[in-house]
C-alpha positions in Angstrom: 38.4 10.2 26.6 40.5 8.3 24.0 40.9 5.2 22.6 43.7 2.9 22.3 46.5 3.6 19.9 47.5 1.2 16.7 51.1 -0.6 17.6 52.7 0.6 14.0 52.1 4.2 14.9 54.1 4.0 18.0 57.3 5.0 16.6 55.6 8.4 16.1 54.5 8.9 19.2 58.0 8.7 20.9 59.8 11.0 22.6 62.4 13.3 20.5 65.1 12.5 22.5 65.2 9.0 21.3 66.4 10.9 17.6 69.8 10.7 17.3 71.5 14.4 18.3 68.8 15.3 20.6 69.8 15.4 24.3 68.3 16.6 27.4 69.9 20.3 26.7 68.1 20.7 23.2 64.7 19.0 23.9 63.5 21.2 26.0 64.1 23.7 23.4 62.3 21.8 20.5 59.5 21.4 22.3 59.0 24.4 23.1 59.2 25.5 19.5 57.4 22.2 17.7 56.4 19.8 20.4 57.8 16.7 22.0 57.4 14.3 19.9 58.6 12.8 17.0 55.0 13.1 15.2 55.0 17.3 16.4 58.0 17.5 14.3 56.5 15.9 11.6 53.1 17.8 11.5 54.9 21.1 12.3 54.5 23.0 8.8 57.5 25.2 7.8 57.1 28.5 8.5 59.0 29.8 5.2 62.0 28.9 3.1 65.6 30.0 1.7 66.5 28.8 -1.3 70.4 28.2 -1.5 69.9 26.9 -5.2 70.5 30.9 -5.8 74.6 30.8 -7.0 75.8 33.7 -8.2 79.4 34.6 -8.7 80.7 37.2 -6.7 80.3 39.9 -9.1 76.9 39.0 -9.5 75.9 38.9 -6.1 73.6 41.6 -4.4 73.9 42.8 -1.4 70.9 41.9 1.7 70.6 38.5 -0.4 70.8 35.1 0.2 73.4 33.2 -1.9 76.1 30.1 -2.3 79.1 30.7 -3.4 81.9 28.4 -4.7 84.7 30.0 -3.6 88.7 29.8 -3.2 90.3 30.2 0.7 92.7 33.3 0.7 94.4 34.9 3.6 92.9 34.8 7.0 92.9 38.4 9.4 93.1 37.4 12.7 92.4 40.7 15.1 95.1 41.0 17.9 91.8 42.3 20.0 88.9 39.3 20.2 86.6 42.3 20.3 87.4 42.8 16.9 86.4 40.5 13.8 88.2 38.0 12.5 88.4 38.3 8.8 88.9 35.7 5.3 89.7 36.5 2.1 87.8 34.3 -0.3 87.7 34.6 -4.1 86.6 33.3 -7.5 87.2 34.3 -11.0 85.2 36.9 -10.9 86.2 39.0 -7.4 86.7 38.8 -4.0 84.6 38.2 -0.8 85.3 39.1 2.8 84.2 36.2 5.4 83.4 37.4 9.0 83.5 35.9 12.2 83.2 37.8 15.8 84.7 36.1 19.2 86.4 33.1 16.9 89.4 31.4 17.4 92.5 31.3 14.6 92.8 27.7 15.0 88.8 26.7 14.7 89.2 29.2 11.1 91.9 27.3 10.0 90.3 24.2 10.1 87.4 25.3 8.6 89.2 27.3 5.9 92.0 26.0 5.1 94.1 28.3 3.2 94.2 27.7 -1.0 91.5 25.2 -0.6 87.8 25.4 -2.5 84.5 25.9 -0.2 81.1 25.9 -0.9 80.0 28.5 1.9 76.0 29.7 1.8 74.5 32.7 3.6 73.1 36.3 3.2 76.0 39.1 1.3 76.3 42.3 2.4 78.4 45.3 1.3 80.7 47.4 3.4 83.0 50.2 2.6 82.4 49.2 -1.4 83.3 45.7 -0.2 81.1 42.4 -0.5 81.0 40.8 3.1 79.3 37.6 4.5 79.3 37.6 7.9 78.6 33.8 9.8 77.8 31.9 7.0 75.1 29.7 7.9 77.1 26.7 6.0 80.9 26.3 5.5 81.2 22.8 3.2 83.5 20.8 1.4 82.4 20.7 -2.3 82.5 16.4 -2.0 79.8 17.6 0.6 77.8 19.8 -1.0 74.5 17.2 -0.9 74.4 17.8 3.0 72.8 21.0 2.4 69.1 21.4 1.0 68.8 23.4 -1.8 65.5 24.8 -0.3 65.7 25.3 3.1 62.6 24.7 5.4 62.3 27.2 7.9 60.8 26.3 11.4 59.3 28.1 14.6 62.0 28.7 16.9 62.7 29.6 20.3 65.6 31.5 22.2 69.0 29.4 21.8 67.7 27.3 19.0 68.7 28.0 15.1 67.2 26.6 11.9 70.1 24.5 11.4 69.2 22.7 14.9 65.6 22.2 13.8 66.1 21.1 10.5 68.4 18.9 11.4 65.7 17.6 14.2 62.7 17.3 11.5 64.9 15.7 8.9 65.8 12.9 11.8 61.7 12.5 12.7 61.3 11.8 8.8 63.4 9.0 8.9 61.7 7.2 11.7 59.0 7.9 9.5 60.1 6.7 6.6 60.9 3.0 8.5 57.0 2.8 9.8 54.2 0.8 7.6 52.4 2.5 5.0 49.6 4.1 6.1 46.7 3.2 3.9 44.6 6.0 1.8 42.0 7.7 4.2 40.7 10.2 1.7 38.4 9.0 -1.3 41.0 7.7 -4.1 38.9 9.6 -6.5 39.1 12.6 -5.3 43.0 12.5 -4.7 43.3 11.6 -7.9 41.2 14.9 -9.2 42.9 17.3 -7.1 46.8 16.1 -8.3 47.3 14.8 -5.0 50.4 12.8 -3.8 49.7 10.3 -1.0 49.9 11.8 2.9 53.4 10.5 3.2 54.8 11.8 0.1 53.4 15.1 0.6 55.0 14.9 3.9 58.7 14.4 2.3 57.6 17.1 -0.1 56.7 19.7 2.4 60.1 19.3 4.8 62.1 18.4 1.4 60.9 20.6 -1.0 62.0 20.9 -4.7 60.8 25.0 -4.6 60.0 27.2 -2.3 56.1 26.7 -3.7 56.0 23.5 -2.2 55.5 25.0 1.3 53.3 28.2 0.4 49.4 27.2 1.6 47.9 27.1 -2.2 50.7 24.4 -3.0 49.1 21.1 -4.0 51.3 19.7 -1.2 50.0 21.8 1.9 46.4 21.7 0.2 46.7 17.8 0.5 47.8 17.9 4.3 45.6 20.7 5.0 42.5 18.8 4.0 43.7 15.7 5.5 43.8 17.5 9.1 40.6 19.5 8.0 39.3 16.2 7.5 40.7 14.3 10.5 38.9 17.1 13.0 35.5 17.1 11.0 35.9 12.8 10.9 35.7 13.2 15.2 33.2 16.0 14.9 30.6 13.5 12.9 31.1 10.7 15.1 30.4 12.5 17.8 27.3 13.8 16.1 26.7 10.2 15.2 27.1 9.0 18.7 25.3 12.0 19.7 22.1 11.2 17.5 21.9 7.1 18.1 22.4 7.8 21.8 19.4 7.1 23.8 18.3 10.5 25.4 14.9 10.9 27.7 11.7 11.1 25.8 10.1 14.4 27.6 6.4 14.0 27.0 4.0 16.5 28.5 0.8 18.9 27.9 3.7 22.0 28.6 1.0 23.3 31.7 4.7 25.3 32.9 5.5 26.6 29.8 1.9 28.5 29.3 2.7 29.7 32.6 5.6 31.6 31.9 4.2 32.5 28.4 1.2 34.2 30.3 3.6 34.9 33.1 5.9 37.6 30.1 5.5 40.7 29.9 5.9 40.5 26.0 5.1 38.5 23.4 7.2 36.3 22.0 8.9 37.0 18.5 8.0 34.6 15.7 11.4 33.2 15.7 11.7 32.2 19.9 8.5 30.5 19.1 10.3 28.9 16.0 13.3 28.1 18.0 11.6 27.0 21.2 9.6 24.3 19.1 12.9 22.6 17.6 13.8 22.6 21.2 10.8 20.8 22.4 11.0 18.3 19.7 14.5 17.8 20.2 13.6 17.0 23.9 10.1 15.5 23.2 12.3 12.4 21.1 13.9 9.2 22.1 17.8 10.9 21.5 19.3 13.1 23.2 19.3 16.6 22.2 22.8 18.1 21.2 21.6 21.9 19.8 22.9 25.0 19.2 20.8 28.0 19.7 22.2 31.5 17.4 20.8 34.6 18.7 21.9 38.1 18.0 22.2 41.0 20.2 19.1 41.5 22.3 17.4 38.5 20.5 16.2 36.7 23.4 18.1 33.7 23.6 17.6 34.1 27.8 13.7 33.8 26.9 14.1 30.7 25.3 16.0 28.9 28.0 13.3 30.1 30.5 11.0 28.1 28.4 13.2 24.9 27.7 13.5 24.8 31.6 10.1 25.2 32.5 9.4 22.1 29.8 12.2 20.0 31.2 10.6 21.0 35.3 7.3 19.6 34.3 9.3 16.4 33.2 10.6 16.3 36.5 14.1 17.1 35.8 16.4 19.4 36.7 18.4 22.2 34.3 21.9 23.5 34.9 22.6 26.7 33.0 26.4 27.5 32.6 27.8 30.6 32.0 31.2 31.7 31.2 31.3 34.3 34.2 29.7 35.0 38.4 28.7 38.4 37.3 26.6 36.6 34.3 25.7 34.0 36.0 23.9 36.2 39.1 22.5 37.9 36.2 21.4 35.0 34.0 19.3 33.5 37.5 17.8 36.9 38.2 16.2 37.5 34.8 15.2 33.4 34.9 13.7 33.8 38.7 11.7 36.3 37.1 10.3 34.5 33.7 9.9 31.2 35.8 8.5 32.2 39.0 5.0 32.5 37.2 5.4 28.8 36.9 6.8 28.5 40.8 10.0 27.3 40.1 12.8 27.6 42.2 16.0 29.4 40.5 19.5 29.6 42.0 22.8 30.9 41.4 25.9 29.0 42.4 29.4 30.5 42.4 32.6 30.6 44.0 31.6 33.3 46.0 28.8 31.0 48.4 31.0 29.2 50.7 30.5 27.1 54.1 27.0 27.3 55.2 25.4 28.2 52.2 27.3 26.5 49.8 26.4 23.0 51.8 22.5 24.7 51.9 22.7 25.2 47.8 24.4 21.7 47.5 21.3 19.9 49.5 18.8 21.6 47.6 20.4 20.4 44.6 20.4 16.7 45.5 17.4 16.5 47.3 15.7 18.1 44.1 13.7 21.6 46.1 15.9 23.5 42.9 14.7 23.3 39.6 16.9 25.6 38.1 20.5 26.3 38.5 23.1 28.8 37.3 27.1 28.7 37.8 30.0 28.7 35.8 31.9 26.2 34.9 32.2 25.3 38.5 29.0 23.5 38.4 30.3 20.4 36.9 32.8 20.1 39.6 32.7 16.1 41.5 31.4 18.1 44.5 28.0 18.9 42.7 25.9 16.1 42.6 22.1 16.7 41.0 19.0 14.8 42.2 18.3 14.6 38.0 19.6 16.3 35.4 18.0 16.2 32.4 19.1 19.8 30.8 22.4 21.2 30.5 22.5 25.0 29.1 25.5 26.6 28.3 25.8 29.9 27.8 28.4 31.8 25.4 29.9 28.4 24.3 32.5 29.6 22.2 35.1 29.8 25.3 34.8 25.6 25.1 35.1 23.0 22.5 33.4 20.1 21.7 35.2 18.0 23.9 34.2 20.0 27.0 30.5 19.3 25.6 31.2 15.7 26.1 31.9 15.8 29.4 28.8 17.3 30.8 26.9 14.4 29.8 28.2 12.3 33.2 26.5 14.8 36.0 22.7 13.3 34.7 21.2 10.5 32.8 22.2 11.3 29.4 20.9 15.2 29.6 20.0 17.4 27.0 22.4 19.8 25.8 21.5 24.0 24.9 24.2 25.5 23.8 23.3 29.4 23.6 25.4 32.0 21.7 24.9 35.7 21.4 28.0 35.9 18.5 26.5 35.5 15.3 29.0 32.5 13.9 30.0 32.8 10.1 29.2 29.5 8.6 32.8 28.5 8.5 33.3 28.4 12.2 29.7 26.8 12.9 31.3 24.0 10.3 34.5 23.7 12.3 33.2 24.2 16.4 30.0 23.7 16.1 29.1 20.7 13.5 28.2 18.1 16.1 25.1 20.2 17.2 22.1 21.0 15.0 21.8 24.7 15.0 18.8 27.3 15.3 18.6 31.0 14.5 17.2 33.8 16.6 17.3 36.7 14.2 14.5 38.7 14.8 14.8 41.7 18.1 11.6 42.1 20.4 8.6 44.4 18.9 9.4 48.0 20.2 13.0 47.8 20.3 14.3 50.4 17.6 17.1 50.6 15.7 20.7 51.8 17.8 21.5 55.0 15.5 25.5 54.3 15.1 27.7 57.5 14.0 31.4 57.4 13.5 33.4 60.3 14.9 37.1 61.9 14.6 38.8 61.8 18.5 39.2 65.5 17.9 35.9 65.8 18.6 36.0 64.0 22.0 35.5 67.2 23.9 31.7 68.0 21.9 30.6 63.9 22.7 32.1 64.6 26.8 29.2 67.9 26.2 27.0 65.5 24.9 26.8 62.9 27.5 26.2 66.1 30.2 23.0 66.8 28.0 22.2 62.9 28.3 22.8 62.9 31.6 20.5 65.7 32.5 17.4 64.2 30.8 17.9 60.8 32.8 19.6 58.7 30.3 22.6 56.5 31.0 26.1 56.0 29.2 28.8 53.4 28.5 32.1 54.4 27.7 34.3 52.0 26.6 38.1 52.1 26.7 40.6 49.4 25.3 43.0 49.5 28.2 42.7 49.4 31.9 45.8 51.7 32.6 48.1 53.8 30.3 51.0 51.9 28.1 53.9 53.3 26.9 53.8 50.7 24.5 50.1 51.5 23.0 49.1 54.9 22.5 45.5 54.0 23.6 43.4 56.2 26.3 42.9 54.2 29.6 39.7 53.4 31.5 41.4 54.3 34.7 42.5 57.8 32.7 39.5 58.2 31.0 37.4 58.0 34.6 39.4 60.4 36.4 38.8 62.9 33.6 34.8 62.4 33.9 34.3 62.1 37.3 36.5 65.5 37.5 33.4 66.8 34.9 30.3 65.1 36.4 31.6 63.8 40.4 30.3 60.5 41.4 27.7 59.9 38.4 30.7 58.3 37.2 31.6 54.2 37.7 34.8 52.4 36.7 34.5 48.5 35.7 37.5 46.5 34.4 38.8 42.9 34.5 41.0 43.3 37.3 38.6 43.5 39.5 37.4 40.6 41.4 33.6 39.5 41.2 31.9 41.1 43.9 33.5 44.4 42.7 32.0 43.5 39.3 29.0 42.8 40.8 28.5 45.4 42.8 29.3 48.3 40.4 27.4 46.9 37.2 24.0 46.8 40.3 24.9 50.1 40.9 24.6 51.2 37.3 21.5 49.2 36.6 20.1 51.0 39.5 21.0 54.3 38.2 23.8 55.5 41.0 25.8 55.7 38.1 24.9 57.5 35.2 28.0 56.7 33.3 29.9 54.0 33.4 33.4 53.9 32.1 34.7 50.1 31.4 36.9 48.1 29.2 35.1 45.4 27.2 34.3 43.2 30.2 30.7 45.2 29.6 31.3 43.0 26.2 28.8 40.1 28.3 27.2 39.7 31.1 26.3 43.7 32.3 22.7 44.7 31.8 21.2 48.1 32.1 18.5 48.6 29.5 18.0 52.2 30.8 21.8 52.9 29.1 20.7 54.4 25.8 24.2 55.7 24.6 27.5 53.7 24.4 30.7 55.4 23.5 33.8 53.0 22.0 37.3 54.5 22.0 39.6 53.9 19.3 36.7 51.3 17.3 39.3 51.0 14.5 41.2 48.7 17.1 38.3 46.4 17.6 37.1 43.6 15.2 33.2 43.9 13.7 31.8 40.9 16.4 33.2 42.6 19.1 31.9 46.2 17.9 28.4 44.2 17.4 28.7 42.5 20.9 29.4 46.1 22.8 26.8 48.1 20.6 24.1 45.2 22.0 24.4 46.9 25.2 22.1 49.5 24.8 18.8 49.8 22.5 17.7 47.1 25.2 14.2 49.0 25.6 11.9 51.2 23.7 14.2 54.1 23.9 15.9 55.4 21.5 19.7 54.3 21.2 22.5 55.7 19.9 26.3 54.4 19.7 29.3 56.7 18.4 32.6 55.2 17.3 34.9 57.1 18.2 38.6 56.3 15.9 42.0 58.0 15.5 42.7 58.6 12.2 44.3 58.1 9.7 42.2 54.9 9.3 43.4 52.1 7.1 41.2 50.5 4.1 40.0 47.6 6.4 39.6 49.4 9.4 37.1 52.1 7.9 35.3 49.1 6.0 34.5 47.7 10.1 33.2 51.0 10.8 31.2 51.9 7.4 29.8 48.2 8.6 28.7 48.7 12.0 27.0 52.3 10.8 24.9 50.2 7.9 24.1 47.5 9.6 22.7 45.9 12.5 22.2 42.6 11.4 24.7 40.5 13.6 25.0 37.0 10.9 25.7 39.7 8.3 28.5 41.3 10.7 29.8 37.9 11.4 30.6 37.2 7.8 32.1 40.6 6.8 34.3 40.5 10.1 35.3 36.9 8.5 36.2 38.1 5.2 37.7 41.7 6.4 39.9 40.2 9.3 40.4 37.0 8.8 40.1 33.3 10.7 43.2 33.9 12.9 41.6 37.1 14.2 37.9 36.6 14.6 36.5 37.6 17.5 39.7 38.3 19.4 43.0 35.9 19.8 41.7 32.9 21.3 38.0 33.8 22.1 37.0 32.9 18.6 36.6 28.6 19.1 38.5 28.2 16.1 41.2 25.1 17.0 44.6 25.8 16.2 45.4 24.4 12.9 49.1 23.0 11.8 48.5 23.2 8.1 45.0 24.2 7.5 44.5 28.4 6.9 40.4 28.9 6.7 41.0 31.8 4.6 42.9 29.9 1.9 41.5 26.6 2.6 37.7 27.3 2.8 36.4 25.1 0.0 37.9 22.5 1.2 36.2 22.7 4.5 33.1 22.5 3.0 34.3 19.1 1.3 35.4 18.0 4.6 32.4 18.5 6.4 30.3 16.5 3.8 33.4 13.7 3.0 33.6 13.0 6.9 29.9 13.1 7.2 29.1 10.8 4.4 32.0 8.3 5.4 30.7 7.7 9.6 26.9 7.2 7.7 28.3 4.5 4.9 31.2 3.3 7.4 30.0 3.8 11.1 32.4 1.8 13.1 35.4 2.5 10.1 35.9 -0.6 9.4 36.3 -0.8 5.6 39.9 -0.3 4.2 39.5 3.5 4.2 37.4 3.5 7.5 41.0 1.7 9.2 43.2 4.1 7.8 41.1 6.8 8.6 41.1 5.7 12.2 45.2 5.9 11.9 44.7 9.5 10.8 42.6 10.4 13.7 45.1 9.3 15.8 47.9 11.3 13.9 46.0 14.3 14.5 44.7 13.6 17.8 41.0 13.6 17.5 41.0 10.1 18.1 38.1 10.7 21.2 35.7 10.4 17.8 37.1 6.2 18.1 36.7 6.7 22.1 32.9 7.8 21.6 32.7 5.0 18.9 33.5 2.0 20.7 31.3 3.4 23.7 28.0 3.8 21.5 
């Protein structure tokens, strides 16, 4: 989905080998590094700088430094052995330098230094044998020259076979196709520019590839703040019009006395908690009004999110429509249309599971029942919104653990019915941040209360030196009919990482306690998955040793203890997640955390956490403000999209001014077609949410 581009920003969007001194050998090289094309230069944010404005004299220098040096060309050493280096004496008034060169040739020296001549010569000094060396000077000028190199030096991401002096060389020649397109207008308010100190987006631009100091790059620099915010505001500009598009978009009005809902409420073996009411009520106004419904469902560990769906299903059923549920794997998706078989068979709707594993026969059986309308209900992965799968009607799309997609995945769901409603479930408690920046096209709603009888998990934080007393301790569990998970962080030993291995960790307990024991990891494929988490639920196993694949998707609510290796390794969210396994019934649950010491500041902070608290939005935030955006919730689990020159740690506020700017601008501006509205549609396209136009022109 995207929309067409504006003629004056072609020149951007050209290929870097049209720059001048990049050919077919180097491309590949740059792009591998920045991107291929002339705009990926631009918005590539310097990784660091060198300042070469540093000039001591050579008396003055110190070594493991970075300095330039006006110097005077002595005598050259060239080695009679090429293995050895090739040496030149340079001095000044104060000293002498040595200049070294491996695998050079005499003649290529002499031209550069030409003896009794002056040389401005830049790089890092270091001392040998009492004597100041430079070895490969990164630049070799002419004084005349001396303008050619920066006096801060941008440094950029590289790749094998490609130097600094290649990339800024390559960013400098994007800039000055830049510099020959039309002015962009102003997209941010004028006002608001004006209070922070703020240059225009080009300016800051030059500034940040050409800077004056090395400040001009760092992320609190007024520079990087502007550009930061400008692509902070760019993403949150196509998150509110799809929100916009989202709200004025005509959904089904779902009007109906809710006969199949009171059937699976007197169907449950529980009462519902106050907040699944709450939240099922938003739900069914949502899908009760003339727009579709775009919602996000929070629910923490053991919350009943699954509950919830049940009853949004059996709502949309007695509409006459059909509900997809998606879930991010098989093993949770078998397990997501068992537990919904039994909430909504009280209301004698059909529920099915469809994954890659039904084939032929079956598969065309599944298929038929879908488009003839005999299945009400259901479940894949993302499989399900394949061309192949065609739905009688569609009119509710659930997805489960959402934060493996973005919100342009969400779009596409909508073309499988007749503008369904959309559930999107989450059992990570989001920090507010993240909800802002994956989640602001959907209106959100909170599970944060557990099921009555459910008690509190009992979390204690243990030394590995006292592995052997917790292996005596799971016997004694064992014996009185109890269940365990034990979670490693690796599947097999590395030399690399001194971390215990499932596969290790299961030989050692099965030699204890024989076949009680069960192995589960991601290698495996899904009908090993499957068949070894049935096998626990059933109690064949009364331990199960598994990486954090357990982390969703395996349900035993007999499992009363979980054991997590080396917890100092894991972020609090994923801690939270893994502890959610057990304290799944009225039992109680404990979870021990076990850690190698010695523990750093933050990493015994994550585990004082986990032992305080079990409230999973609290978690969320700490995890935030102990680990940081980049690392929340493991690398790229977390839905956070990769940012060129935003940081969310540094650049919070200015989210939150984002979120409210964008949103305010789409409700004065809808279409963007005042001044600002234009350019902002040129920044969209810069930053390549320009599917927020796409949706635009549609609605």
């Amino acid at each position: 989905m995207s929309a067409i581009r504006p003629q004056h920003l072609f020149p951007l969007f050209a290929d870097i080998q049209t720059l001048s001194g990049v050919g077919p050998k180097t491309a590949p090289l740059i792009e591998r590094a920045m991107g291929g094309r002339i705009k990926d230069l631009l918005l590539t944010a310097p990784t660091g700088a060198i300042d070469r404005s540093n000039r001591p004299s050579i008396a003055n220098a110190l070594a493991g430094e970075i300095g330039t040096f006006l110097v005077t060309v002595g005598s050259h050493i060239a080695p009679t052995n090429r293995n050895r280096p090739y040496k030149i004496n340079v001095y000044d008034k104060t000293g002498e330098m040595e200049i070294i060169y491996f695998k050079a040739r005499a003649p290529q020296m002499e031209q550069l230094f030409p003896e009794g001549t002056e040389r401005l010569i830049s790089g890092k000094t270091e001392s040998f044998n009492a004597q100041l060396q430079m070895t490969h000077p990164d630049y070799v000028l002419d004084p005349e020259k001396a303008d050619s190199m920066p006096a801060i030096e941008p440094l950029y991401p590289l790749t094998a076979g490609l130097s600094q002096k290649m990339a800024g060389k390559t960013v400098r020649a994007a800039h000055s196709v830049f510099k020959t397109i039309q002015e962009t207008g102003e997209w941010l308010d004028r006002s608001f520019v004006s209070q922070q100190n703020w240059t225009g987006f080009q300016e800051s631009l030059k500034t940040l590839h050409n800077p004056s100091h090395a400040v001009d790059i760092k992320a609190e620099s007024p520079t990087r703040r502007r550009l930061a915010y400008d692509e902070l505001f760019a993403k949150q500009l196509a998150i509110a019009l799809v929100r916009e598009s989202t709200r004025r978009a005509h959904g089904r009005e779902f009007q109906h006395d809710g006969h199949y809902v009171q059937d699976v409420l007197n169907g449950a073996p529980f009462k519902p908690t106050n907040a699944q009411s709450r939240a099922f009520e938003e739900i069914k106004k949502d899908m009760q009004s003339p727009f579709r419904m775009a919602r996000l469902l929070q629910g923490d560990v053991g919350a009943g999110k699954t509950f919830v769906a049940a009853l949004a299903a059996a709502y949309a059923a007695e509409a006459g429509v059909q509900t997809a549920l998606m879930a991010p794997t098989e093993i949770l998706a078998r397990q997501h249309a068992e537990t919904l078989k039994q909430m909504l068979e009280p209301a004698g709707l059909t529920v099915q599971a469809i994954t890659g594993r039904d084939k032929g026969k079956a598969r065309n059986a599944l298929n038929s029942g879908l488009e003839a309308g005999y299945i009400d209900v259901v479940v894949g992965t993302h499989a399900l919104f394949q061309d192949s799968m065609t739905f009688k009607d569609l009119g509710l799309v659930i997805i489960d653990e959402q934060h493996r997609f973005g919100v342009r995945d969400r779009l596409r769901l909508s073309d499988k019915g007749r503008s369904p409603d959309l559930l999107v479930m989450t059992a990570t408690p989001i920090p507010r941040t993240l909800a802002l920046t994956s989640y602001g096209d959907l209106d959100s709603v909170k599970l944060d209360e557990k099921p009555a009888g459910r008690k509190p998990i009992e979390t204690r934080i243990l030394p590995l030196q006292r592995l052997d007393d917790v292996i005596d301790g799971i016997g004694r569990q064992i014996k009185d009919g109890n269940q365990v998970y034990w979670v490693c962080p690796l599947v097999e030993e590395s030399e690399l990482v001194d971390l215990t291995s499932a596969e290790d960790r299961h030989r050692q307990l099965t030699a204890i306690y024989g076949d009680k024991v069960g192995l589960l990891h991601g290698r495996m494929n899904g009908q090993e998955k499957e068949q070894i988490s049935n096998d626990f639920k059933a109690g064949r196993y009364k331990v199960l040793v598994a990486t954090t694949v357990i982390e969703v998707g395996v349900d035993a609510p007999d499992a009363t203890i979980i054991v997590i290796e080396h917890a100092e390794r894991f972020g609090l969210a994923q801690l939270h997640q893994l502890r959610g396994r057990v304290g799944r019934s009225d039992k109680q649950s404990s979870c021990l955390l076990l850690y190698k010491g010695p523990l750093s500041i933050s990493g015994k902070a994550r585990l004082e956490i986990m032992r305080e608290s079990e409230d999973g939005f609290l978690i969320a935030e700490k995890d935030w403000e102990l680990r940081g955006s980049g690392d929340l919730l493991g690398a790229r689990q977390s839905g956070l999209p990769d940012y060129a020159f935003a940081n969310l740690d540094k650049h919070k506020s200015l989210l939150e001014t984002a979120v409210q700017d964008a949103r305010l601008l789409v409700q004065n501006d809808p279409e963007l077609k005042s001044p600002r509205g234009k350019a902002a549609r040129d920044l969209l396209f810069l930053f390549e949410q320009d599917y927020g136009i796409a949706l635009m022109r549609a609605g």
